[in-house]
C-alpha positions in Angstrom: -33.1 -11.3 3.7 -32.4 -11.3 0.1 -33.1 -15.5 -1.1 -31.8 -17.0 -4.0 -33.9 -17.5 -7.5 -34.2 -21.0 -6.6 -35.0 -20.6 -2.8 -37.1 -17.4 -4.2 -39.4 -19.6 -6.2 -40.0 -22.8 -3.7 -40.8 -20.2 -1.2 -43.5 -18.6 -3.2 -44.7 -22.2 -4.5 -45.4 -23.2 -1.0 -47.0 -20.3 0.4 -45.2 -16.8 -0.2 -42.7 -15.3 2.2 -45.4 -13.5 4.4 -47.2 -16.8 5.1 -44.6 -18.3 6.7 -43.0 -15.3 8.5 -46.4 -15.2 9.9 -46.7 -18.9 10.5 -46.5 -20.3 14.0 -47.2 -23.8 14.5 -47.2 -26.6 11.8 -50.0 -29.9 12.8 -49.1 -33.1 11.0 -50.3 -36.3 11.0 -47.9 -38.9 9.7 -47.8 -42.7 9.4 -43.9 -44.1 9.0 -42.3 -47.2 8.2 -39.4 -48.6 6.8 -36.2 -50.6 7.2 -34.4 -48.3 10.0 -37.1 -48.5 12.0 -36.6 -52.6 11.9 -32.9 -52.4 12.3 -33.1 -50.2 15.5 -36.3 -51.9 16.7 -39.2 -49.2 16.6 -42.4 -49.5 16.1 -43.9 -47.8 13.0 -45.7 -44.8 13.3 -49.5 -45.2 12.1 -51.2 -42.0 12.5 -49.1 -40.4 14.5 -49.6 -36.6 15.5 -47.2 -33.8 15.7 -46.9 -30.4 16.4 -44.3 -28.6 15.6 -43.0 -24.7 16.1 -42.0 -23.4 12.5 -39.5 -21.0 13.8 -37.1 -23.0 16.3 -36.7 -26.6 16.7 -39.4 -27.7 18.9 -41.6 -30.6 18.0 -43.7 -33.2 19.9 -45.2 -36.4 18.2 -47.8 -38.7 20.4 -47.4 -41.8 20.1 -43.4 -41.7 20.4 -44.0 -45.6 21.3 -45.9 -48.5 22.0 -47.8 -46.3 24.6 -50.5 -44.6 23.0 -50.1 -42.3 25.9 -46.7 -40.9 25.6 -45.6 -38.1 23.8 -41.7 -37.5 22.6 -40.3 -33.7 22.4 -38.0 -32.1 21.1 -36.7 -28.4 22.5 -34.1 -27.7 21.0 -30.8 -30.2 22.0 -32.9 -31.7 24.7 -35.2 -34.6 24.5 -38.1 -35.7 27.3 -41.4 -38.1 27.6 -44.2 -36.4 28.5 -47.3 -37.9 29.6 -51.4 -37.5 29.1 -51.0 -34.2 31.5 -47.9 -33.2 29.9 -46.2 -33.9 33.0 -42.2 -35.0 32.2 -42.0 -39.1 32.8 -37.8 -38.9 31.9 -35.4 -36.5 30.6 -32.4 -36.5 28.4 -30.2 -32.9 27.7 -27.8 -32.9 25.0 -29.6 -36.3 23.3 -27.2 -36.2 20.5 -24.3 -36.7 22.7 -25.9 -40.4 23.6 -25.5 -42.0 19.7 -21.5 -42.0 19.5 -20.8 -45.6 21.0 -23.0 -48.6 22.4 -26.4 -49.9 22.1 -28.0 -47.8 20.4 -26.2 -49.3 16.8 -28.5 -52.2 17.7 -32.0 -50.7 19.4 -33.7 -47.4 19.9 -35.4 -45.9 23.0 -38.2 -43.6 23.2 -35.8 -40.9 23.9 -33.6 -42.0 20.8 -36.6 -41.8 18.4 -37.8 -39.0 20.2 -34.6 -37.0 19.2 -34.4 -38.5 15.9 -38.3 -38.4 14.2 -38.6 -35.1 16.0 -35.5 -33.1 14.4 -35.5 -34.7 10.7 -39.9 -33.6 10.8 -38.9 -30.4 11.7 -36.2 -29.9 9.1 -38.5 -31.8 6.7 -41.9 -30.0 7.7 -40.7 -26.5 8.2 -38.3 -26.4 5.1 -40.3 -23.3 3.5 -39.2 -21.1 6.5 -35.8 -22.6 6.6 -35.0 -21.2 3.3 -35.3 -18.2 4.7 -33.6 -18.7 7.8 -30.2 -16.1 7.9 -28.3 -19.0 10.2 -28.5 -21.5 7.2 -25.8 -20.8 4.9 -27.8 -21.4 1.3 -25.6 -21.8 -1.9 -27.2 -21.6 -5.3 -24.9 -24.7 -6.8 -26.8 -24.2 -10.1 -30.6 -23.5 -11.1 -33.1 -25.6 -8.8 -30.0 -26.7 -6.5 -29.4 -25.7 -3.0 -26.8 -26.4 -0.3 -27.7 -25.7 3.4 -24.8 -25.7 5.6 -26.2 -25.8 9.2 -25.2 -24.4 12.3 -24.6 -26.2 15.3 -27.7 -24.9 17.2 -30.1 -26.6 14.2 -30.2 -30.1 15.3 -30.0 -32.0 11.8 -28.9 -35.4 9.9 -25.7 -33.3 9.0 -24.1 -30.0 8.7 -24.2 -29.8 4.6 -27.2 -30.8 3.2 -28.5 -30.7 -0.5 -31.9 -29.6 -1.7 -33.2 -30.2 -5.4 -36.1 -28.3 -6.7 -38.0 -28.5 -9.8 -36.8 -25.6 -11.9 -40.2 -24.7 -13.0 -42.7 -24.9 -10.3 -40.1 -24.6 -7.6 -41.4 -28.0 -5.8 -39.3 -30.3 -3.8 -38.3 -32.9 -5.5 -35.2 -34.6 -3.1 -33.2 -33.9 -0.3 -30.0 -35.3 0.4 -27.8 -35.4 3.4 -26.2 -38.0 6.2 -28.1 -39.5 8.8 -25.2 -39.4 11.1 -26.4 -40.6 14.2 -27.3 -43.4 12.6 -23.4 -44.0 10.8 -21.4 -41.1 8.8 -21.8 -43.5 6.1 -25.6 -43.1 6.3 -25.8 -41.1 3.2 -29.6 -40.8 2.1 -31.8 -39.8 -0.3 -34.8 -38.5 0.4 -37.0 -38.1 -2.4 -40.9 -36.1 -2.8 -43.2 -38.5 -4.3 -46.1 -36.9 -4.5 -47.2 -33.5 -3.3 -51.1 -31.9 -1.7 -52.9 -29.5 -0.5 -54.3 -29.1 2.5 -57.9 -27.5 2.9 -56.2 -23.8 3.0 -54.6 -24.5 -0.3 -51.2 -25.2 0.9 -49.1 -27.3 -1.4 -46.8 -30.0 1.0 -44.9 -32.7 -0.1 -47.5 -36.0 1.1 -45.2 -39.0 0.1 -41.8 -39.3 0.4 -39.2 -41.8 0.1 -36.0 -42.4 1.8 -33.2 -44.7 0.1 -29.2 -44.7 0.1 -27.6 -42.4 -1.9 -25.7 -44.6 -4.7 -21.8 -43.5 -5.7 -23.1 -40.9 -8.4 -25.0 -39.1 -6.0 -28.3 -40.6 -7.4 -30.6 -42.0 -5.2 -30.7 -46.0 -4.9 -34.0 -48.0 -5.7 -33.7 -49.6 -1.9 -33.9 -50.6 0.4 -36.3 -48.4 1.4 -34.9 -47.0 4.9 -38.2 -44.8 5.2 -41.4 -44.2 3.6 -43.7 -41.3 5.1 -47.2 -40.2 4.5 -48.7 -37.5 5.4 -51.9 -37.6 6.4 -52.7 -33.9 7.1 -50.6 -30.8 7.2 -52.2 -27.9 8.8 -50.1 -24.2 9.3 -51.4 -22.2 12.0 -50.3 -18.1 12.3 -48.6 -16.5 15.0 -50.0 -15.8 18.6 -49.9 -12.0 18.8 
């Protein structure tokens, strides 16, 4: 797959190309908090663990809840609980198909969340291998800008998406897009505050901060719909 200069150059300053094509699972530990976790009446996430498949959109964080127990996954449209035996409490297929009407303007299950933290880590988390990814449309809109346009089978806050780079290091420095499960008004901007590397040298954005996106397509200063912190990111290669 031929990439872009800009996709070239944030692939390369997060790993290289053959890292991630190798790369099999992504571990993360993330603490999260913020108002849209208030407004649909979550918990935040302090320490939570994740494991996530850097190659399809499968991802499972522990706690999803108030449980300490319960585990939330993702595979792919399809949302379940598990439990301490990975044994399946509850089901839900198709979870995006639940968000269009009701309660869930007003509260969140553990099925909601578990559709909605799981899908926006796994775009977040695996975004080196989704730059290479031949069922993302990348545009190059100038020098250190990218638009995705997603297919349907990538669940995702929305089907055009914009990433911004820094021109010279090729680091993330904001990604914006709308939340639309949440409203198609949710337009967001989520911006890299401060990047690390983990104990194999891998450079990941660590802090990251999501606000609206104001009328000139530059993010607001709040409210502060998110804030993330990652804890640990670990990459692990390939079963063969």
């Amino acid at each position: 797959m031929t990439l872009s200069d800009t996709a070239e150059k944030a692939v390369a300053a997060y790993g290289g190309r053959e890292f991630w094509q190798n790369a099999g699972t992504l571990e993360v530990e993330v603490s999260a908090k913020g108002l849209a976790f208030i407004l649909k009446r979550r918990p935040f996430f302090n320490h939570a663990r994740m494991v996530l498949d850097v190659h399809r959109p499968y991802s499972t964080l522990i706690p999803i809840g108030l449980d300490p127990a319960i585990t939330g996954v993702l595979d792919g449209p399809d949302v379940r609980l598990e439990n301490e035996d990975g044994e399946v409490i509850v089901e839900r297929r198709k979870a995006r198909d639940y968000f269009k009407v009701g309660r869930r303007l007003f509260y969140w299950d553990d099925l909601d969340m578990s559709y909605f933290a799981n899908y926006a880590s796994w775009n977040y988390f695996t975004l080196p291998a989704l730059l290479m990814r031949e069922d993302i449309n990348w545009r190059e809109v100038e020098p250190g800008l990218l638009e995705a346009r997603f297919p349907d089978k990538i669940p995702t806050h929305s089907r055009v998406q914009r990433f911004r780079f820094d021109r010279k290091t090729g680091l993330l420095i904001q990604h914006d897009y709308t939340a639309q499960i949440i409203s198609p008004l949710a337009a967001a901007s989520n911006v890299v505050l401060h990047h690390a590397k983990n104990s194999a040298g891998i450079l990941y954005p660590s802090v990251r901060r999501v606000t609206p996106t104001g009328p000139n397509g530059m993010p607001l200063g709040g409210p502060v719909l998110i804030h993330l912190d990652i804890h640990d990111y670990r990459v692990n290669g390939r079963e063969r």
